[in-house]
N, C-alpha and C positions, 0 to 999 in steps of 0.2 A: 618677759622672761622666757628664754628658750625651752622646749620642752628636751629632756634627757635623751629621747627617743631619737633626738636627733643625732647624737656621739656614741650611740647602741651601734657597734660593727654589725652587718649583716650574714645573714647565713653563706660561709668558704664560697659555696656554687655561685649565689649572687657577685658577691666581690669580684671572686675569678671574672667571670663575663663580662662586668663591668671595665677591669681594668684589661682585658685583651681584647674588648670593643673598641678603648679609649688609645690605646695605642696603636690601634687600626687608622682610627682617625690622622691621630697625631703624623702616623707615618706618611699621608698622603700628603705632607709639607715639606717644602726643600731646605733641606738640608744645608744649602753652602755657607750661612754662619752658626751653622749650630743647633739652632732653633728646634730643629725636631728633635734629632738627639738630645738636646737637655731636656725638653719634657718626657719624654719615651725612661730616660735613665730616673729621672724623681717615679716613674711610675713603674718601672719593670721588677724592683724589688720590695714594696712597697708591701708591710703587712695589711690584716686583717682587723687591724682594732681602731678603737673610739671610732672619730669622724672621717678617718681614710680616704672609705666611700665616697662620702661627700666632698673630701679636700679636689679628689680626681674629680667629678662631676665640675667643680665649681673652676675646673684650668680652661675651660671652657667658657667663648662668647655664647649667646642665646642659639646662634645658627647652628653652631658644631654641638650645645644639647639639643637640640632638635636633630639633629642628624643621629646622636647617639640613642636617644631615646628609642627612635624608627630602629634602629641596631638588635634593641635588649628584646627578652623576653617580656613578655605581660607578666609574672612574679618578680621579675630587677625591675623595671621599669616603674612597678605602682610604687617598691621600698623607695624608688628615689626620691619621687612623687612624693608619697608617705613622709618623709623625711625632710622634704623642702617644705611641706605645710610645718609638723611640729616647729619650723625653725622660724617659723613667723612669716615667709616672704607670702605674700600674692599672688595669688593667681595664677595672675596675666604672667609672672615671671616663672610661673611652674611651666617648660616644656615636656615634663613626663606626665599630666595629668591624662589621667585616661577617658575615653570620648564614649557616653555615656550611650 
C-alpha cells in the first residue's frame, strides 16, 4: 500500500524548480512532430497539488531523472527521493537518492 506521502503536493519553491528544471530538459528535444511541445504544454500550467510532482518526475526515462535530479536543489531533489521511496519503488530505480 502506498504511503499518502507520496500524493502530499510539495512546498510552491520545490514544485516551481521542479517543473522549470523539467521543461528545460524537455526543451532540449526536437520539436518537428510535436513531441516537445506536447510535454512542455501538460507541464507549463500544471498546478501544485496531490501527485503533480511526481506525475512530472515520472514523464521521464531513468537518464533524463538522472539528468534532472543533477538540475535540482538538495531540498527538491531528496522530496523526490522522499517520495519515490514512500511509493514503494527500489532503489536502484530512485535516481534522486542522495550519496551518503
Amino acid at each position: 500500500m502506498k504511503n499518502n506521502f507520496y500524493y502530499t503536493a510539495p512546498t510552491d519553491e520545490q514544485f516551481n524548480e521542479l517543473k522549470e528544471k523539467a521543461i528545460k530538459i524537455w526543451q532540449t528535444y526536437d520539436d518537428t512532430y510535436g513531441y516537445q511541445s506536447e510535454k512542455v504544454n501538460k507541464i507549463k500550467d500544471m498546478g501544485n497539488i496531490s501527485d503533480n510532482f511526481m506525475y512530472i518526475v515520472a514523464m521521464f526515462d531513468s537518464e533524463n531523472q538522472t539528468k534532472l535530479s543533477y538540475s535540482l536543489s538538495y531540498e527538491t531533489r531528496k522530496s523526490v527521493s522522499d517520495k519515490v521511496k514512500s511509493g514503494g519503488s527500489p532503489s536502484e530505480y530512485n535516481m534522486f537518492i542522495e550519496e551518503e
